[in-house]
C-alpha positions as CSV (number, residue, x, y, z in Angstrom):
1,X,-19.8,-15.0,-7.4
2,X,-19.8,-11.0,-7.0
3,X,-16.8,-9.7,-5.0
4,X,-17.9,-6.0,-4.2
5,X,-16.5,-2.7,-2.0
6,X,-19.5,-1.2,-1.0
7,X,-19.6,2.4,0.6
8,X,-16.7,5.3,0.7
9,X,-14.2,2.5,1.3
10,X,-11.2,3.3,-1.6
11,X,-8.9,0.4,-0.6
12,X,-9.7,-2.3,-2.8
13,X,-6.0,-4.5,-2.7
14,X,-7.6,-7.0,-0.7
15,X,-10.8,-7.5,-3.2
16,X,-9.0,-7.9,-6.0
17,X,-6.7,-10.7,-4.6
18,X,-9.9,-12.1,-3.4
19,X,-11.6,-11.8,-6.5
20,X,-8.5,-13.3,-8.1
21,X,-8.1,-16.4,-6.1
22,X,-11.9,-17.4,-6.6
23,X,-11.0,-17.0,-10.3
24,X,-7.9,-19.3,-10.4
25,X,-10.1,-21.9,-8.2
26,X,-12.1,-22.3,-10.9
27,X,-15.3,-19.8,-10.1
28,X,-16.6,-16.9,-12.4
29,X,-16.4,-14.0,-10.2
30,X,-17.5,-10.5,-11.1
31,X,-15.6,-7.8,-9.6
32,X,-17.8,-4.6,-8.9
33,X,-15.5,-1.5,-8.1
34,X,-15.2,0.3,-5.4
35,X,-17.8,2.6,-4.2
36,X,-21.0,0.4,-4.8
37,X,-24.2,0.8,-3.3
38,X,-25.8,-1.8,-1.4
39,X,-28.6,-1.7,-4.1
40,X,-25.9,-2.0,-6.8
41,X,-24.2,-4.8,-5.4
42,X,-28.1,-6.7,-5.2
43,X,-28.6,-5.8,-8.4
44,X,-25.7,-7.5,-9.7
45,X,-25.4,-10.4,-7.8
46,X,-29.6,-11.2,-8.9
47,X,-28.7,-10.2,-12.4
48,X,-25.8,-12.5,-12.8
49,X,-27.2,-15.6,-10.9
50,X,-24.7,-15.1,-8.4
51,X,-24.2,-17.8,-5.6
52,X,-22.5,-16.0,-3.0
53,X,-21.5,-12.3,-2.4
54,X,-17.9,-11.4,-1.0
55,X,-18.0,-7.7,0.4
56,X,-14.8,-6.4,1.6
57,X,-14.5,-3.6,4.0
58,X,-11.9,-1.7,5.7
59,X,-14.4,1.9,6.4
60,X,-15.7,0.9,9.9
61,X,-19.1,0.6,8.1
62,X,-19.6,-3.2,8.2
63,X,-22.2,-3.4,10.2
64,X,-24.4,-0.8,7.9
65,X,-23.4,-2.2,4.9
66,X,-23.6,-5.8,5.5
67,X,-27.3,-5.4,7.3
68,X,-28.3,-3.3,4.3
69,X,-27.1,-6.4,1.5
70,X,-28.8,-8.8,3.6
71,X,-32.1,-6.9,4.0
72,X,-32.4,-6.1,0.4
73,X,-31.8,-9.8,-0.6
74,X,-35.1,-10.9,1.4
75,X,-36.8,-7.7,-0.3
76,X,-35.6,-9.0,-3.5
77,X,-36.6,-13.0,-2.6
78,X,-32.8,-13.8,-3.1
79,X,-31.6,-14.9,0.3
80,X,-30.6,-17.8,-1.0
81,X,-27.5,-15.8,-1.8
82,X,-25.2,-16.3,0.6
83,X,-22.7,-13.4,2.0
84,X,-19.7,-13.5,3.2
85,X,-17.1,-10.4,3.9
86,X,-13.7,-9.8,5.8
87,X,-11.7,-6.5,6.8
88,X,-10.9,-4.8,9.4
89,X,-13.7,-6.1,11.6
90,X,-13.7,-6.4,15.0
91,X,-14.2,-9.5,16.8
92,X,-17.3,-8.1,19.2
93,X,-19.0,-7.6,15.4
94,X,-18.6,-11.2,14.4
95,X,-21.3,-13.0,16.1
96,X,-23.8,-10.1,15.5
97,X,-23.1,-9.9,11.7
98,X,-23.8,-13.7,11.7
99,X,-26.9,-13.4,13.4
100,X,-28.3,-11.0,11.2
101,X,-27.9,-13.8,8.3
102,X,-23.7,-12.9,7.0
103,X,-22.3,-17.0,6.8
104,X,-18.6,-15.7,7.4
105,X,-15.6,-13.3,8.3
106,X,-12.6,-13.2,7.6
107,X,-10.6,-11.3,9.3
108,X,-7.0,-9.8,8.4
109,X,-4.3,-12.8,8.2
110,X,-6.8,-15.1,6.4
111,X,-5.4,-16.9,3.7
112,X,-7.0,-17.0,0.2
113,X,-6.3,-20.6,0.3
114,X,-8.6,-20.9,3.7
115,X,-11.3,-18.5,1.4
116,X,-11.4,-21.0,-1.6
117,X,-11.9,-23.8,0.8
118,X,-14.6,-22.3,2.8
119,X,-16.4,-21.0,-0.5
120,X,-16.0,-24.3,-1.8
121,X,-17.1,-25.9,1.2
122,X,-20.3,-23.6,1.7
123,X,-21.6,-21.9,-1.9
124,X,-20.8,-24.2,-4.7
125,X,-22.5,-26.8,-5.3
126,X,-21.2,-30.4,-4.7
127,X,-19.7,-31.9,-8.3
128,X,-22.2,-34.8,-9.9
């Protein structure tokens, strides 16, 4: 799992609590920084074998960023990663980000318990 803060965006509270509550759940999560490229963020998530990337974003950018992840996954033959993100996103941007291939928001007020569950639910694979 790759939590990343891509653009300008310098707030990265919310990232790091995400980041850590994937961790205690039991998933290896690599926290990028702040200030990552989309191309970084790719980069990382191929080079680690990620399953899933969490971008968090609070600059108004969203639906830049998130389209530029997505499209450079199917460049890179890695759609198969699934993204997910949350922020301060709008609600009229939900169903459009989801449409262009994000699986989830979360918006401000989600729990990192509901996070865990849906990433569980959605990116890891089922126990043998």
């Amino acid at each position: 799992m790759v939590v990343a803060k891509p653009g300008l965006d310098g707030h990265d509270r919310g990232a790091k609590v995400i980041a850590r509550a994937l961790r205690d759940a039991g998933m290896e999560v690599i926290y990028t920084g702040l200030h990552q490229t989309p191309e970084q963020i790719v980069d990382t998530a191929i080079q680690e074998d990620a399953d899933a990337i969490g971008l968090s974003i609070l600059s108004g950018a969203h639906n830049t960023l998130f389209a530029k992840v997505i499209e450079l996954l199917r460049e890179r033959d890695a759609a198969d990663i699934k993204v997910f993100g949350g922020g301060i996103i709008p609600e009229a941007d939900i169903a459009p980000l989801k449409e262009q291939g994000v699986a989830e928001i979360f918006t401000p007020g989600a729990t990192t318990a509901s996070i865990v569950e849906w990433v569980n639910a959605n990116v890891r694979p089922p126990a043998v």
